[in-house]
C-alpha positions as CSV (number, residue, x, y, z in Angstrom):
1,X,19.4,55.6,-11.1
2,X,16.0,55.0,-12.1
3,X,14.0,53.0,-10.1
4,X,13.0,49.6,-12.2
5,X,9.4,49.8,-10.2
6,X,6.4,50.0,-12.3
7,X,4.6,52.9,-12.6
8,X,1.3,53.3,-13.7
9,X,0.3,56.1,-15.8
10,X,-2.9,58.6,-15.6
11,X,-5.3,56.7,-17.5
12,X,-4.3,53.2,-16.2
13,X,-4.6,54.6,-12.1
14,X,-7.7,56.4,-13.0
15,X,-9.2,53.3,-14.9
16,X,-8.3,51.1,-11.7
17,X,-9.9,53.6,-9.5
18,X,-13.1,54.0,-11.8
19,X,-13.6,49.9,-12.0
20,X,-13.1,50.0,-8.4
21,X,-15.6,51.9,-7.5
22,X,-17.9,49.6,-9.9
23,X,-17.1,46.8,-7.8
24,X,-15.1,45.8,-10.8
25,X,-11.3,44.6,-10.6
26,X,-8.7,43.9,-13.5
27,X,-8.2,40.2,-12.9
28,X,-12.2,39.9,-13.2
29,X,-12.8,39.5,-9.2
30,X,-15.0,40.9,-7.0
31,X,-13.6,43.3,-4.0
32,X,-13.8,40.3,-1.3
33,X,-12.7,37.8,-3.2
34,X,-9.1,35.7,-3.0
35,X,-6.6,34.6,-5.9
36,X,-6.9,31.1,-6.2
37,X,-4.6,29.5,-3.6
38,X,-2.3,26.1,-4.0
39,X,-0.4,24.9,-1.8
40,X,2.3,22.5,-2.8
41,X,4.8,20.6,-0.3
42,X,8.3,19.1,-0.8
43,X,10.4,15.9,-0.3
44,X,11.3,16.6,3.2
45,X,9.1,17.8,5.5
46,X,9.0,21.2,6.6
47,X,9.3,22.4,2.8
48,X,5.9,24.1,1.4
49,X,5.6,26.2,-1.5
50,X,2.2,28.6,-2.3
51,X,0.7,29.9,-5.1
52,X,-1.9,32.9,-4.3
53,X,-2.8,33.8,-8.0
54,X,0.7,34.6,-10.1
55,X,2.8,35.5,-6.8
56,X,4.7,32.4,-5.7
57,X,6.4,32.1,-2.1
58,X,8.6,29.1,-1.0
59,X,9.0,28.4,2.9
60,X,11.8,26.4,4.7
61,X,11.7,25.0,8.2
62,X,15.0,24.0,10.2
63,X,15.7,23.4,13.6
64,X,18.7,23.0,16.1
65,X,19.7,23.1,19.5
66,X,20.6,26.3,21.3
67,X,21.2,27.5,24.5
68,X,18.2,29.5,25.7
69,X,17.2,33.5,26.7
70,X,18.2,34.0,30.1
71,X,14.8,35.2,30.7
72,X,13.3,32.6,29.2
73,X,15.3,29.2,30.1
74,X,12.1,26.9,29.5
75,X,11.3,28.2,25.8
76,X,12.7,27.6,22.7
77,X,13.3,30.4,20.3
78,X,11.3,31.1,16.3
79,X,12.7,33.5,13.8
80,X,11.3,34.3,10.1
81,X,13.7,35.4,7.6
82,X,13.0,36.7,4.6
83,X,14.8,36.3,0.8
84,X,13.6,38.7,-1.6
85,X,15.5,37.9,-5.2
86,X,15.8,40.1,-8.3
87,X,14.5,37.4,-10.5
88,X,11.0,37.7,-8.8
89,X,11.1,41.6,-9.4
90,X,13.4,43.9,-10.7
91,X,12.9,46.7,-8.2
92,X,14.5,44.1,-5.2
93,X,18.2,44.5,-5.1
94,X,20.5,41.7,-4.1
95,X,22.4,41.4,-1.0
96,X,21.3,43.4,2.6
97,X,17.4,43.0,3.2
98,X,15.2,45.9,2.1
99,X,12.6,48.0,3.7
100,X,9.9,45.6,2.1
101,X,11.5,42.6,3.4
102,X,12.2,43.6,6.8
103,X,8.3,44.9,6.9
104,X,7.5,40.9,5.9
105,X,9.2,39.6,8.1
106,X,8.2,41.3,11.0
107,X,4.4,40.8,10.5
108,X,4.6,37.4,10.0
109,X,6.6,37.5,13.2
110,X,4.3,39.1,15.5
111,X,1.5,37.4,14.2
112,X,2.9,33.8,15.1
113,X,4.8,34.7,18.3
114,X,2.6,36.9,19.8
115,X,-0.4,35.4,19.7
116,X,1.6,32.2,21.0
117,X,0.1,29.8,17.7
118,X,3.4,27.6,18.3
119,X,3.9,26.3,21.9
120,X,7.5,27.5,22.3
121,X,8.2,25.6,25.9
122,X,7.6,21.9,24.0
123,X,11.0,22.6,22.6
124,X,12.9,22.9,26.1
125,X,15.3,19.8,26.4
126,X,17.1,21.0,29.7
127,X,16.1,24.0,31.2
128,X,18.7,26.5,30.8
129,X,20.9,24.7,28.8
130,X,19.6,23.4,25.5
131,X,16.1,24.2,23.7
132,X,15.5,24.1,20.3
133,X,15.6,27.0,18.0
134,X,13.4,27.1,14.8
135,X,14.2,28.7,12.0
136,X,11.7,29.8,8.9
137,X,13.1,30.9,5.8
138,X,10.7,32.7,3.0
139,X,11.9,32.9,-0.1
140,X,10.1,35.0,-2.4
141,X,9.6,33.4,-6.4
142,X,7.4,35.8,-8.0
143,X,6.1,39.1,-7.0
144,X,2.3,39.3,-8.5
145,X,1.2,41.5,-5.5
146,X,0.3,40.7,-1.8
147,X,3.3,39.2,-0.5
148,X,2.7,39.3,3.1
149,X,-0.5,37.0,2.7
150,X,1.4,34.4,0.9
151,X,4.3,34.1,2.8
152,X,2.5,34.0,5.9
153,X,0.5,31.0,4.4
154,X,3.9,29.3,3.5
155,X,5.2,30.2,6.7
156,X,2.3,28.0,7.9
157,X,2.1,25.3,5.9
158,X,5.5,24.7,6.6
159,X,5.5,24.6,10.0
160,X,2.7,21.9,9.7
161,X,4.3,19.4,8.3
162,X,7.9,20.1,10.1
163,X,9.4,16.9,12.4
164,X,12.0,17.7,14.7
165,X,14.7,14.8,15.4
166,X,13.7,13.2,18.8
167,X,15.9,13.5,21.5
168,X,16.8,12.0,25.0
169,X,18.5,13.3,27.7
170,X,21.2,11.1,30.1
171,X,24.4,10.3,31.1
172,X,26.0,10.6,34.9
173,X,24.6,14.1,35.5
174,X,22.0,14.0,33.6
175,X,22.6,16.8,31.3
176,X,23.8,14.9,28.3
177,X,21.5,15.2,25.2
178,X,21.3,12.7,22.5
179,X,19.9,13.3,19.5
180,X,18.5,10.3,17.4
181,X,18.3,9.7,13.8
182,X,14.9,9.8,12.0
183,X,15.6,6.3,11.0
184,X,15.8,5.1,15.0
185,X,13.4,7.0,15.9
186,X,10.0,8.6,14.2
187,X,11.1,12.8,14.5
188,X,8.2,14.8,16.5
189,X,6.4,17.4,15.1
190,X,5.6,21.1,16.4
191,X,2.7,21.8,18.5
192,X,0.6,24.7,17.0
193,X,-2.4,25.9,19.3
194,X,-3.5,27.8,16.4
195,X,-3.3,29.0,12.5
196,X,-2.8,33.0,12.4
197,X,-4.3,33.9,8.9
198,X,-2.9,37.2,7.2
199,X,-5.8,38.8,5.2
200,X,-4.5,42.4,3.4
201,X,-7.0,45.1,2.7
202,X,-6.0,48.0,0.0
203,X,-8.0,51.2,0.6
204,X,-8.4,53.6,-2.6
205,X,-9.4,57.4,-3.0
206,X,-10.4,58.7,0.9
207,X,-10.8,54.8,2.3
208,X,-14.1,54.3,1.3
209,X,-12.9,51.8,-1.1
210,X,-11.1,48.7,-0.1
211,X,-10.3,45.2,-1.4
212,X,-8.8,41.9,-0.7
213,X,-5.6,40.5,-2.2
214,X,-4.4,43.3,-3.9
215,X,-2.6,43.0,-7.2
216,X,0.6,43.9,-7.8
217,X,-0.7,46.8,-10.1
218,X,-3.6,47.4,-7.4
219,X,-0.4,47.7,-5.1
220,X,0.4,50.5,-7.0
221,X,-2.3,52.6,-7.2
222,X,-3.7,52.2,-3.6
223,X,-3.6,54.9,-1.0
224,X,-3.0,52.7,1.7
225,X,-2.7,48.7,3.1
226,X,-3.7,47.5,6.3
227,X,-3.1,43.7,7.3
228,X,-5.0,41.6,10.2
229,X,-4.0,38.4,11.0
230,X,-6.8,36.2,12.8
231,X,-7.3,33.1,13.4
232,X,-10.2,30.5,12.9
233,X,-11.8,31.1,16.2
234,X,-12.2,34.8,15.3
235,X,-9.3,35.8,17.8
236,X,-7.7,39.1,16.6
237,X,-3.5,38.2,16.8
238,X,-2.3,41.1,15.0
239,X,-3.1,44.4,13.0
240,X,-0.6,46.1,11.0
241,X,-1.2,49.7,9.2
242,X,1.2,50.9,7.4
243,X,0.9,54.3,6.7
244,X,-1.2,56.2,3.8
245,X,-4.5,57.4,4.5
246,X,-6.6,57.4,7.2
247,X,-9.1,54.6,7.8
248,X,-12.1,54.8,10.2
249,X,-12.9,53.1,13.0
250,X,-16.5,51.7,11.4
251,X,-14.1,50.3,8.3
252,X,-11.7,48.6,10.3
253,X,-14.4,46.6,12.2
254,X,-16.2,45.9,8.9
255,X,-12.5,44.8,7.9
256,X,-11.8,42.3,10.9
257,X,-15.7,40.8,10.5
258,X,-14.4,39.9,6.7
259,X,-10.9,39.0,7.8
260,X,-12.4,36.1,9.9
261,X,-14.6,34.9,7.2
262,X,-11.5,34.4,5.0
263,X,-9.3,33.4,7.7
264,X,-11.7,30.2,8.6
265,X,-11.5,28.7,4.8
266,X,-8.3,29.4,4.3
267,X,-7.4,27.0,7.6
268,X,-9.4,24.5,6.7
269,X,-7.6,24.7,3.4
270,X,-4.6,24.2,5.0
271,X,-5.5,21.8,7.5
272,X,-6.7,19.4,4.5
273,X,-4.1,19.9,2.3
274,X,-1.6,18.5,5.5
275,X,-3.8,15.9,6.3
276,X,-3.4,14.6,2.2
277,X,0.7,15.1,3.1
278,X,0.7,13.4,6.5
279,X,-1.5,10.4,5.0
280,X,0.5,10.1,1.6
281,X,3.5,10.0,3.9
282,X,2.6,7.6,6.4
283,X,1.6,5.5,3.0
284,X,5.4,5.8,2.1
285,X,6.3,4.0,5.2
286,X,4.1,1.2,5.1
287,X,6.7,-1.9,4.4
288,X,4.4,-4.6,2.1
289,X,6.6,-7.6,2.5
290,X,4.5,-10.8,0.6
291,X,2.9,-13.5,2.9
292,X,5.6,-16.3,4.3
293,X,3.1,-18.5,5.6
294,X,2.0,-21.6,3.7
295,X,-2.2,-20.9,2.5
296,X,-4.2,-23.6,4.2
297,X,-6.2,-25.2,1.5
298,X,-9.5,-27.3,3.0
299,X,-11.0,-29.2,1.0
300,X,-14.5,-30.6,1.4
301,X,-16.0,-33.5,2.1
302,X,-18.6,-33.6,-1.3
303,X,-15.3,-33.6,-3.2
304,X,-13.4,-36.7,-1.6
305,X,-16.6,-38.4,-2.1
306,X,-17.1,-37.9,-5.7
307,X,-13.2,-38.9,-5.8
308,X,-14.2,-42.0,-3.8
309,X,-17.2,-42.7,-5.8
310,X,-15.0,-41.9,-9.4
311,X,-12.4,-44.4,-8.3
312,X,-15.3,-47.2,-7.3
313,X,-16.7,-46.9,-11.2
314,X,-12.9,-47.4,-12.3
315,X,-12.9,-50.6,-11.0
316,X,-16.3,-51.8,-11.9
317,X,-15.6,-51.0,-15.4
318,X,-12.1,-53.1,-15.2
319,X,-13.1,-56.0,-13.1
320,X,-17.0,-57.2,-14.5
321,X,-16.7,-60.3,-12.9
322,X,-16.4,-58.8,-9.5
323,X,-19.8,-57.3,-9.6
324,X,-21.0,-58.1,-6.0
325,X,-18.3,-56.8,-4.7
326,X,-18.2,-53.6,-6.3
327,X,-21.9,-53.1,-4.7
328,X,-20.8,-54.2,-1.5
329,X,-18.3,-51.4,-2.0
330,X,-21.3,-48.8,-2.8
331,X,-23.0,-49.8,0.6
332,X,-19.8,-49.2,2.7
333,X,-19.6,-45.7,0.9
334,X,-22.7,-44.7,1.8
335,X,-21.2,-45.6,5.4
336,X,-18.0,-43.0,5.1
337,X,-20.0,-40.4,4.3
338,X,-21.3,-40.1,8.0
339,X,-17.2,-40.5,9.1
340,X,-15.3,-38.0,9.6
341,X,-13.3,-36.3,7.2
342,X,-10.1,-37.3,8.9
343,X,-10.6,-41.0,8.8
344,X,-12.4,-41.0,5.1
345,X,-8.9,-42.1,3.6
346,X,-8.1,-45.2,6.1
347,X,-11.7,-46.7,5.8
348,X,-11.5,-46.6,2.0
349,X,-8.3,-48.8,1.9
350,X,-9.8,-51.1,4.7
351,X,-12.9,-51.6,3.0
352,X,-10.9,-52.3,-0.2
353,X,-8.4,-54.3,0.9
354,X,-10.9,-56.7,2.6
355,X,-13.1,-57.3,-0.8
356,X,-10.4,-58.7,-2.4
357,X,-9.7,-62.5,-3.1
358,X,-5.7,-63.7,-3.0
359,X,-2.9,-65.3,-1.4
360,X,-1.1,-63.9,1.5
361,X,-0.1,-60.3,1.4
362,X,3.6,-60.8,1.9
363,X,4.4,-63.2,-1.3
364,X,4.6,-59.6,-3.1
365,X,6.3,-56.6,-1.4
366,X,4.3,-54.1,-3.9
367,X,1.0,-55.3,-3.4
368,X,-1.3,-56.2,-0.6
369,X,-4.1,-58.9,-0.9
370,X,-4.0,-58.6,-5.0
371,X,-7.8,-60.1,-6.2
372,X,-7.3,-63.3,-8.9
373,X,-9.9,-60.8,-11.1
374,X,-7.5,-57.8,-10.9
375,X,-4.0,-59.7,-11.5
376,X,-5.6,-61.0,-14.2
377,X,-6.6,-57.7,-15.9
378,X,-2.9,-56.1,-15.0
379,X,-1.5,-58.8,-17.1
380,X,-3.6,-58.8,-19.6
381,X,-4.8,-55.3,-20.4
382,X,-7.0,-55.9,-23.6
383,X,-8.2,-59.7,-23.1
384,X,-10.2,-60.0,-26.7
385,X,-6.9,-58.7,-28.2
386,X,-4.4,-61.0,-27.4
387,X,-4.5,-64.4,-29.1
388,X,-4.0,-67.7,-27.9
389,X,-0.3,-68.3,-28.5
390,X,3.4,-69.0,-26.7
391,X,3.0,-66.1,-24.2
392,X,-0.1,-66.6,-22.9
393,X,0.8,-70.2,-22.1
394,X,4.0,-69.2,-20.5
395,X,2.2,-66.9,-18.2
396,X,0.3,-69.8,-16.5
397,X,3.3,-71.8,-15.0
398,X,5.0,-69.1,-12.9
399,X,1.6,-67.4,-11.8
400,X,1.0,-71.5,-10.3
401,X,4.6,-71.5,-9.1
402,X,4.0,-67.9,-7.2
403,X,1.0,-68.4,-6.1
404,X,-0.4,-72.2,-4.7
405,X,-3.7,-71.0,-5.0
406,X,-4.0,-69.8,-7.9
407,X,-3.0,-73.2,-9.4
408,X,-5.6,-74.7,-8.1
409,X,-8.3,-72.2,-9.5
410,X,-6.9,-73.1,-12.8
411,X,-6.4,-76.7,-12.7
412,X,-10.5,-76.8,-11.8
413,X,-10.5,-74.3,-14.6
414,X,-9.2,-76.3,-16.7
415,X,-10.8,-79.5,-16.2
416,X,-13.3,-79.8,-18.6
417,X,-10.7,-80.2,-21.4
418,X,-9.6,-83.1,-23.7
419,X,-6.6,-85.2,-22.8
420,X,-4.9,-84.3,-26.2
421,X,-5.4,-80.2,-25.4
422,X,-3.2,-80.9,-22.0
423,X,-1.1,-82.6,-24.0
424,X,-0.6,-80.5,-26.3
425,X,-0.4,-77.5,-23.8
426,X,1.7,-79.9,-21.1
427,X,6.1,-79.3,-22.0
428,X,7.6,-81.5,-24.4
429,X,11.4,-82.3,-23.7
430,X,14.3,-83.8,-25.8
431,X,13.3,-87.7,-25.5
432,X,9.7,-86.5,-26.8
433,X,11.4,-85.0,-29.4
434,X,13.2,-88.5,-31.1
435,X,10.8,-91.3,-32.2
436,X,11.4,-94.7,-30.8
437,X,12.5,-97.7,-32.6
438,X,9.2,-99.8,-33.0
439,X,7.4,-96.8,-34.5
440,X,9.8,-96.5,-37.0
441,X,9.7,-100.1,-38.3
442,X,5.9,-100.0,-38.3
443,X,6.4,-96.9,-40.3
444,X,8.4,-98.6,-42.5
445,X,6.5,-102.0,-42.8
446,X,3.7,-99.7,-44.0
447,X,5.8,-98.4,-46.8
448,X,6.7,-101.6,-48.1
């Protein structure tokens, strides 16, 4: 069967050694330099996805309760798995792990577990009998070269942002566990000391040559690999050589004082990239439910006394006659404005209830101390308007039958005029209406 793994010819593995040894690579990088890296997160937490140049790695957190090592009761349990499918290369075969997978999974393994970066006794729930057990899955999208780098920063990235369901522990003994819905209670997340960074080195020719992120055609023409994982504080958590040529001691410690350089950016790349998750999530949460509460309007004092003001000018403008006490009105309002705000509205209707002229308050049930100027205006809205005729003499009587004062002010009104005006305004009745006897015969003598 022939073996679907590209090969590289001559002239392409000696042109990748010759640029190499120019400080030149394919992709247009220099020797120390990184793929660009994005890092991508799901719908539920614990789901990340990376993108180191072309080769893409997807990573899967899950968690459940176990019962524990019997040399370790207090401590919960990690394990890294590792998916490697034929779409992202042709050269892995479906079903039982590979050689290649089982290499990935175990340096991501021993970087996380032996350097202690996830604090495995926070997931003990009762010593010896339950303790959480998490599980990370890798699942491997595209193969562009460096695999182990990628996955490990999935692996991280992933653990990051995982929440484990909160859980309490009671009953009569005291050993049952209850686990609680995210919805009843917030889920807790892991507690990582640390971020162990996995930084790859390909050495070319006799190992005088190396680079960083190797290529997946770089893969193939290298003479050997060598992987550190390190951690932002420069702590050395794992080395991994795996076979090929020999490397000196002098390279490796020029390879660990680069390894720390990269692993320090790529945590703080990671550490802000979950910070933008947490936040957005947190965001999500928020409930914005619209204000109940009626909105308190106050409104100031400059406006109820232009109001107060407007409504004195009204009146002035209706009522002429009742000029002084429009100004008497203008000096009490210069008094309100040193009142309160409060009692602005009681001492307006006082002061204008007491200006005006009428009969007692309780001959109308709609009015209160109605002015003889301002009754007369309501009745008659446009004065030069209105002629003299039937109405205006009806309107006379009942205002003098309502109101005994206001007959008088008309009788002295009225007194200046000629008997035959009264009589002509006074009510004529039926016996008016037919002539008597001895004016007709004088009527008629004058005829004859």
């Amino acid at each position: 069967m022939m073996d679907p793994r590209w090969r590289p010819t001559v002239n392409e593995r000696e042109f990748i050694e010759q640029a190499l040894q120019s400080d030149l690579r394919v992709d247009g990088r220099r020797p120390f330099d990184f793929r660009k890296l994005k890092i991508a997160f799901g719908r539920e937490d614990g789901s990340a996805e990376v993108e180191l140049g072309e080769t893409r790695v997807m990573g899967y957190v899950t968690a459940q309760l176990v019962q524990p090592y019997k040399d370790r009761p207090n401590e919960g349990t990690l394990a890294i798995f590792t998916e490697f499918s034929p779409m992202a290369d042709p050269a892995f075969e479906p079903g039982r792990p590979g050689e290649a997978a089982i290499e990935l999974g175990r340096v991501i393994d021993r970087g996380l577990r032996e350097s202690r970066a996830v604090d495995m006794e926070s997931l003990c729930v009762v010593a010896g009998k339950h303790v959480w057990s998490v599980r990370v899955d890798l699942h491997i999208l595209d193969n562009e070269g460096n695999l182990i780098d990628a996955a490990n920063i999935a692996a991280l990235a992933a653990l990051s942002t995982f929440r484990r369901p909160e859980c309490t522990v009671g009953g009569d003994d005291g050993q049952q566990v209850t686990v609680h819905d995210s919805e009843v209670r917030d889920p807790l997340p892991l507690t990582i000391h640390h971020l162990p960074i996995a930084v790859t080195f390909a050495y070319f020719g006799d190992g005088n040559v190396m680079v960083i992120d190797p290529t997946y055609k770089e893969e193939a023409v290298m003479g050997g690999r060598m992987t550190a994982t390190i951690n932002s504080n420069g702590d050395v958590c794992a080395i991994q050589k795996a076979g090929g040529e020999g490397v000196m001691s002098s390279v490796i410690m020029q390879c660990l004082r680069i390894a720390s350089v990269k692993a320090a950016d790529i945590t703080s790349k990671i550490k802000r990239e979950v910070d933008d998750y947490t936040t957005e999530k947190a965001l999500q949460k928020v409930k914005r439910t619209p204000a109940l509460v009626a909105k308190k309007v106050n409104v100031p004092d400059v406006t109820m006394e232009e109001s107060t003001h407007s409504a004195l000018e009204n009146q002035a403008s209706k009522a002429p006659n009742d000029g002084q006490q429009i100004i008497k009105g203008d000096d009490d309002h210069q008094n309100i404005k040193r009142i309160p705000p409060l009692t602005v509205d009681r001492t307006v209707k006082h002061k204008q209830t007491s200006t005006f002229v009428g009969g007692p308050s309780n001959w109308d049930p709609y009015s209160k101390g109605v002015s003889l100027s301002s009754l007369r205006i309501s009745q008659f809205p446009d004065p030069p308007a209105i002629p003299n005729d039937g109405k205006h003499e009806d309107t006379k009587p009942m205002l003098t039958e309502s109101n005994p004062e206001v007959k008088s002010v008309l009788n002295s009104g009225t007194a200046g005029e000629s008997d035959e005006v009264k009589e002509s305004r006074s009510p004529k009745s039926l016996i008016d209406a037919v002539k008597p006897k001895h004016r007709r015969k004088k009527k008629q003598h004058g005829n004859s």
